[in-house]
N, CA, C and O of each residue as an XYZ file, in Angstrom:
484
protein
N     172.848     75.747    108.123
C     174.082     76.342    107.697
C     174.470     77.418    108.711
O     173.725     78.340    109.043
N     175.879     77.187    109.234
C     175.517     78.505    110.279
C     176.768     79.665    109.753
O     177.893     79.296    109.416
N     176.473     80.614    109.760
C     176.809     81.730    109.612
C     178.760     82.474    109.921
O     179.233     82.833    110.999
N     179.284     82.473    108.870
C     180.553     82.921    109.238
C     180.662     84.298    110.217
O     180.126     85.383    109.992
N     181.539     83.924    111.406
C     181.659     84.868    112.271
C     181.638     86.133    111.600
O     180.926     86.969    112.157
N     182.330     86.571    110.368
C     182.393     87.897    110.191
C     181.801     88.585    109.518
O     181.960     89.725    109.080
N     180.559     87.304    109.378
C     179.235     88.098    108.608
C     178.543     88.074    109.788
O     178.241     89.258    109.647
N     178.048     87.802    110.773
C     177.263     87.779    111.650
C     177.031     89.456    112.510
O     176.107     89.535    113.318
N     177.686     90.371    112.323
C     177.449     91.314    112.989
C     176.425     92.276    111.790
O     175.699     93.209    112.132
N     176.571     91.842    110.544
C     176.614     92.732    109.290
C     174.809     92.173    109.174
O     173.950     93.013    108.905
N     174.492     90.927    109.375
C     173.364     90.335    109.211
C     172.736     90.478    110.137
O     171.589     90.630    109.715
N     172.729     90.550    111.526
C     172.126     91.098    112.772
C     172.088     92.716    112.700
O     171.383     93.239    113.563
N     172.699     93.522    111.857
C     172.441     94.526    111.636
C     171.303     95.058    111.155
O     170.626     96.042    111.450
N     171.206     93.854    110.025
C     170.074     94.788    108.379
C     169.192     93.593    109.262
O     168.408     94.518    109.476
N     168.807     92.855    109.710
C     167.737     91.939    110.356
C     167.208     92.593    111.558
O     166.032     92.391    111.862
N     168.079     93.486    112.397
C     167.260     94.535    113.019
C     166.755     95.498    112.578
O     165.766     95.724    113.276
N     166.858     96.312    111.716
C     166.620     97.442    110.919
C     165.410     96.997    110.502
O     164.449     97.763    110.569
N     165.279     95.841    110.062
C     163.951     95.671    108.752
C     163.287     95.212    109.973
O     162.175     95.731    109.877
N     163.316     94.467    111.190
C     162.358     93.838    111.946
C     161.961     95.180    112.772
O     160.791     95.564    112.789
N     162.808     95.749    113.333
C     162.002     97.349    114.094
C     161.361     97.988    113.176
O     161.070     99.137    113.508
N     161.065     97.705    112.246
C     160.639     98.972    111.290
C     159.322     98.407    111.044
O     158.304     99.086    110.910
N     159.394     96.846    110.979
C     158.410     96.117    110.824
C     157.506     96.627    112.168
O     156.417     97.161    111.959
N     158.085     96.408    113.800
C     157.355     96.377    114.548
C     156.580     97.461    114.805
O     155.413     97.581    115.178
N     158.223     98.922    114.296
C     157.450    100.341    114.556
C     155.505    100.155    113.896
O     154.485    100.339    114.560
N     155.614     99.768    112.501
C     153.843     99.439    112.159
C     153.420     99.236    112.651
O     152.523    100.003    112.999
N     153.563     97.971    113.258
C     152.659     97.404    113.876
C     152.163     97.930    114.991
O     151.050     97.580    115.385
N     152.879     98.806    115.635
C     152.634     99.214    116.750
C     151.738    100.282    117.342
O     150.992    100.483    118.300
N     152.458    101.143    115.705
C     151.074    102.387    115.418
C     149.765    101.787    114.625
O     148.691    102.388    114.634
N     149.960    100.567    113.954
C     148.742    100.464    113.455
C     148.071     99.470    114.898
O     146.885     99.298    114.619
N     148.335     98.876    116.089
C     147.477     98.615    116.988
C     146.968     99.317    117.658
O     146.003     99.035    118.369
N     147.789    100.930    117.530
C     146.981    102.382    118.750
C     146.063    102.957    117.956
O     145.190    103.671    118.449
N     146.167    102.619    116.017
C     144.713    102.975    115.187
C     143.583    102.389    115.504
O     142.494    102.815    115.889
N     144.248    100.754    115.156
C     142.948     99.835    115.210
C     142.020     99.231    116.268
O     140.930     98.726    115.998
N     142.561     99.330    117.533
C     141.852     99.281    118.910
C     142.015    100.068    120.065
O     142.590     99.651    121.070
N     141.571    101.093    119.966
C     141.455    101.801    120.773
C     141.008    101.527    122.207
O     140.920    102.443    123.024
N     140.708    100.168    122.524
C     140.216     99.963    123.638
C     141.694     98.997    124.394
O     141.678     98.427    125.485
N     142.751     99.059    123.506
C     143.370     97.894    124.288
C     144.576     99.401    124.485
O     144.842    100.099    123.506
N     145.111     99.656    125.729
C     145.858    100.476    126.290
C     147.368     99.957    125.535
O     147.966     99.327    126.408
N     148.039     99.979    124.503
C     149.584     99.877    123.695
C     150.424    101.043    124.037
O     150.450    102.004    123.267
N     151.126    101.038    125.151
C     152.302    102.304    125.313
C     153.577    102.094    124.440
O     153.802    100.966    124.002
N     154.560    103.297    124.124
C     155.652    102.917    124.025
C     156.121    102.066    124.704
O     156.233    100.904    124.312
N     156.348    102.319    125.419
C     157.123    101.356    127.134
C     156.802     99.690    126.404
O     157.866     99.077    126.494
N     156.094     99.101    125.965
C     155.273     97.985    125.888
C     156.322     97.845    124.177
O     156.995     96.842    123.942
N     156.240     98.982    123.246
C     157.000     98.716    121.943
C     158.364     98.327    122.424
O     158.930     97.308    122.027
N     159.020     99.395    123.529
C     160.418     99.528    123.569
C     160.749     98.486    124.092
O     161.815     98.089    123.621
N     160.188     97.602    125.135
C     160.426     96.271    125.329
C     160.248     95.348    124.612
O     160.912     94.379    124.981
N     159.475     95.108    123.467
C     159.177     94.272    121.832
C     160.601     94.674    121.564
O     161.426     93.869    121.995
N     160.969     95.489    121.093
C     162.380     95.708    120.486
C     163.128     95.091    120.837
O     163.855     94.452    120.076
N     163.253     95.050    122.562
C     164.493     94.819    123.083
C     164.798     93.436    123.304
O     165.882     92.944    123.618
N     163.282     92.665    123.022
C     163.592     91.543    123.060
C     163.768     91.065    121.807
O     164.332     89.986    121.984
N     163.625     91.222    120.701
C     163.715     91.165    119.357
C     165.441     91.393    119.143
O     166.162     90.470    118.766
N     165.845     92.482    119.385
C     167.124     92.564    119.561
C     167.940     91.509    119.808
O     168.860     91.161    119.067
N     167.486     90.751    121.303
C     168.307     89.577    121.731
C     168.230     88.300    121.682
O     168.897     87.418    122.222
N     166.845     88.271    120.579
C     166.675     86.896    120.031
C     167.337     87.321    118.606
O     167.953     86.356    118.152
N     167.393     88.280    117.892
C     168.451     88.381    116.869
C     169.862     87.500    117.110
O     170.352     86.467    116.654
N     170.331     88.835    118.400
C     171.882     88.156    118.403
C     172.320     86.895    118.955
O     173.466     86.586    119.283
N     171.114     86.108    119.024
C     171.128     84.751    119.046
C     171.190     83.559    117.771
O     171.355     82.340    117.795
N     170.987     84.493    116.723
C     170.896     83.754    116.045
C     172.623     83.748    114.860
O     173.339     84.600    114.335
N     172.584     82.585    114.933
C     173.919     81.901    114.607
C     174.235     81.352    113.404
O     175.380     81.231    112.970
N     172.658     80.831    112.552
C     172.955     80.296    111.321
C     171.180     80.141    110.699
O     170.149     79.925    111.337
N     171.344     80.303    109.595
C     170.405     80.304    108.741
C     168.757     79.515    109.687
O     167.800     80.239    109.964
N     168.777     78.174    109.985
C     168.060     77.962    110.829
C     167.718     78.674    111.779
O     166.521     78.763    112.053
N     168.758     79.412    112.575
C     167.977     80.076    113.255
C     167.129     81.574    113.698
O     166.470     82.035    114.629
N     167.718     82.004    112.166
C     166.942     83.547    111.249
C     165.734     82.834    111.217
O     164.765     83.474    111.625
N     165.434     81.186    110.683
C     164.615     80.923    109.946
C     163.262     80.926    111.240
O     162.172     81.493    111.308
N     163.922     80.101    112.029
C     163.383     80.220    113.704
C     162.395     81.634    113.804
O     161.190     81.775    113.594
N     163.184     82.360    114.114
C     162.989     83.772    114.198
C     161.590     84.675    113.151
O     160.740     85.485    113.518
N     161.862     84.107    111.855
C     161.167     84.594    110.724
C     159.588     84.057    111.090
O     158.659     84.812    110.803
N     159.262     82.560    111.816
C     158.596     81.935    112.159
C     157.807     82.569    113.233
O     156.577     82.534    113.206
N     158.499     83.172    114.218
C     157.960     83.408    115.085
C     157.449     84.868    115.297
O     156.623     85.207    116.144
N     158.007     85.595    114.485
C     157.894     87.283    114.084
C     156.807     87.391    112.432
O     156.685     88.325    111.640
N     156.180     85.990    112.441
C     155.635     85.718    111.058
C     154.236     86.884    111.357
O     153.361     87.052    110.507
N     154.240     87.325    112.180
C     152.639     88.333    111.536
C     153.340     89.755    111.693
O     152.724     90.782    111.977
N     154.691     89.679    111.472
C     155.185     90.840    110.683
C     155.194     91.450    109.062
O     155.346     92.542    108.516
N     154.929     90.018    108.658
C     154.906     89.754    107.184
C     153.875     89.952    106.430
O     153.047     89.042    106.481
N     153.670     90.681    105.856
C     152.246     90.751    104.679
C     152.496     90.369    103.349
O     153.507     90.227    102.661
N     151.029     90.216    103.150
C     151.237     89.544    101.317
C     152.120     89.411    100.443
O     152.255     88.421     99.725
N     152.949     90.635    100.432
C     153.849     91.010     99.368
C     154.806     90.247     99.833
O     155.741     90.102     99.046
N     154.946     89.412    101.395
C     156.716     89.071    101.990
C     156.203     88.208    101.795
O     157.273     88.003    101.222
N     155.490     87.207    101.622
C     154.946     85.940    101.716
C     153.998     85.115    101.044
O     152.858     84.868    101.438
N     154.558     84.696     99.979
C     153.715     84.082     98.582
C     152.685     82.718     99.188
O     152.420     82.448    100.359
N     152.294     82.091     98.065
C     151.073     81.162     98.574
C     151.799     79.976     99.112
O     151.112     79.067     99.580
N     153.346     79.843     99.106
C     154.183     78.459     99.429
C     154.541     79.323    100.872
O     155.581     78.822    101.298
N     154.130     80.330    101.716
C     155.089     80.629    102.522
C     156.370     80.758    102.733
O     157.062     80.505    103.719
N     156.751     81.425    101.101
C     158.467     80.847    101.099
C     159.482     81.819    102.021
O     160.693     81.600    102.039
N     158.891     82.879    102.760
C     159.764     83.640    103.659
C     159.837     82.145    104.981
O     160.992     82.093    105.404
N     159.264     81.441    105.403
C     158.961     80.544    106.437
C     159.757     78.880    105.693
O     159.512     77.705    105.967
N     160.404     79.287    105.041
C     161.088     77.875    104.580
C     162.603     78.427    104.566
O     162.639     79.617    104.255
N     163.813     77.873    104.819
C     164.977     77.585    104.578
C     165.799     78.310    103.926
O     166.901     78.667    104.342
N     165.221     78.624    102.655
C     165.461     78.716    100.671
C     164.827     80.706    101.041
O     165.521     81.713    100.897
N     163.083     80.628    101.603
C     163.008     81.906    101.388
C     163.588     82.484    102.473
O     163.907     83.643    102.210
N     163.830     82.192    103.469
C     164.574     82.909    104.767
C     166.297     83.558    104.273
O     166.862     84.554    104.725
N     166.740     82.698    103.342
C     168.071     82.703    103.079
C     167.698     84.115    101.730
O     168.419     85.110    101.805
N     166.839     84.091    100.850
C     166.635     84.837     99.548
C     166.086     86.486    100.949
O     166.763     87.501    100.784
N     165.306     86.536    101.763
C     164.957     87.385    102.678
C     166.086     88.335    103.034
O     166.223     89.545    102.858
N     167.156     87.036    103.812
C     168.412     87.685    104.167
C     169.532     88.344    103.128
O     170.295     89.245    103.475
N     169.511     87.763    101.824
C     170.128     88.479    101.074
C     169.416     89.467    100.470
O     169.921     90.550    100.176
N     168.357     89.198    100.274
C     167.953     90.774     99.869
C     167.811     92.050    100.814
O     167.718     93.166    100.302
N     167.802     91.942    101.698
C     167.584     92.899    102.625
C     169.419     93.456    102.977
O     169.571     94.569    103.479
N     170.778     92.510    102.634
C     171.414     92.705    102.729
C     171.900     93.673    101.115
O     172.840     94.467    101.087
N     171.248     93.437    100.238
C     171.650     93.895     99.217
C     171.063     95.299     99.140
O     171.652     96.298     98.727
N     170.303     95.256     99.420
C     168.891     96.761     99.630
C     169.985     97.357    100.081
O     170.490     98.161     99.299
N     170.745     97.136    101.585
C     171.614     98.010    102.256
C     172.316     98.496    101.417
O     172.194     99.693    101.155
N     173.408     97.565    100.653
C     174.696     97.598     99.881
C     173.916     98.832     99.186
O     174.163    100.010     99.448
N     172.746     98.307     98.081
C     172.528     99.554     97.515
C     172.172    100.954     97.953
O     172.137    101.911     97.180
N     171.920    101.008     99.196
C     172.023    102.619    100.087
C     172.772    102.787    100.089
O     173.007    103.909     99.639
N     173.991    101.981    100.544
C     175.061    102.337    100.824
C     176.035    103.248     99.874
O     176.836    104.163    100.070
N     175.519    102.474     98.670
C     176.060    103.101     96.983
C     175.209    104.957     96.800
O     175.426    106.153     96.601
N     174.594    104.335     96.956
C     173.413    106.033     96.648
C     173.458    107.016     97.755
O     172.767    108.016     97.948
N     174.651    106.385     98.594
C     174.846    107.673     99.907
C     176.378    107.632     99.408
O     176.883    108.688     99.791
N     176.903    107.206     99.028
C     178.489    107.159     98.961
C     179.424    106.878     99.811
O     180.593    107.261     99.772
N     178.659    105.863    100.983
C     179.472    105.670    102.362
C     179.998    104.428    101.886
O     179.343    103.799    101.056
N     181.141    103.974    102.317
C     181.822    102.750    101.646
C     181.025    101.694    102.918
O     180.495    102.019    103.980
N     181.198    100.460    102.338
C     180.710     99.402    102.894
C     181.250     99.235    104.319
O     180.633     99.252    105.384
N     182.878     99.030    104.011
C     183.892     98.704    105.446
C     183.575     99.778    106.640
O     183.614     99.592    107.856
N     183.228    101.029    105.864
C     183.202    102.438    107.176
C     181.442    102.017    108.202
O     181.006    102.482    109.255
N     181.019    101.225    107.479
C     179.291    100.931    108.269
C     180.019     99.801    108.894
O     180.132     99.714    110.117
N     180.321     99.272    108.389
C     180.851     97.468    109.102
C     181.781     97.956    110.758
O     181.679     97.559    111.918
N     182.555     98.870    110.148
C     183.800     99.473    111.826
C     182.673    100.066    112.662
O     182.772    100.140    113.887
N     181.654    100.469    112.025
C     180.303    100.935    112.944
C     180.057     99.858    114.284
O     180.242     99.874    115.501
N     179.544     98.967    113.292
C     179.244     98.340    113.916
C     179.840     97.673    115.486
O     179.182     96.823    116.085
């Protein structure tokens, strides 16, 4: 299913947000857990940046789903039941709306209207 142009900036938005935030972890939990393997920023800030531009590549549900696949040891227990349903079609699509709805609801509990984040963009 691919993605109406004028949702596509709004969904590459909240899909970066939740995936840097994901990586920021990961990144401090690899300078906890091995201390022998040298992890600089420099090394995160380029993870990002390529994360970034395989985002704005993506065009339609398949290819979030792509993405979800390949960023899959971002995911822990709680994102990913015993069917792998973040890694199927159905949970990639339930992923993307919830993470879009999470926003909406900040958005409500800060009092910033929806359209004034969207002209952000």
């Amino acid at each position: 299913m691919n993605i109406d142009e004028t949702n596509i900036p709004m969904i590459h938005g909240v899909l970066i947000d939740d995936l840097k935030t994901r990586l920021f972890k990961q990144h401090n939990e690899g300078k906890v857990r091995n201390t022998f393997t040298i992890v600089t920023d420099s090394d995160h800030q380029d993870d990002i940046a390529q994360m970034v531009s395989w985002v704005h590549k993506c065009v339609s549900v398949s290819d979030i789903n792509e993405l979800m696949i390949h960023y899959g040891d971002l995911f822990f227990n709680e994102d990913v039941d015993t069917k792998g349903r973040i890694f199927t079609l159905d949970g990639t699509l339930n992923y993307v709306l919830g993470l879009l709805v999470e926003f909406i609801m900040q958005l409500e509990y800060h009092s910033r209207p929806l359209q004034s984040y969207i002209n952000d963009l």
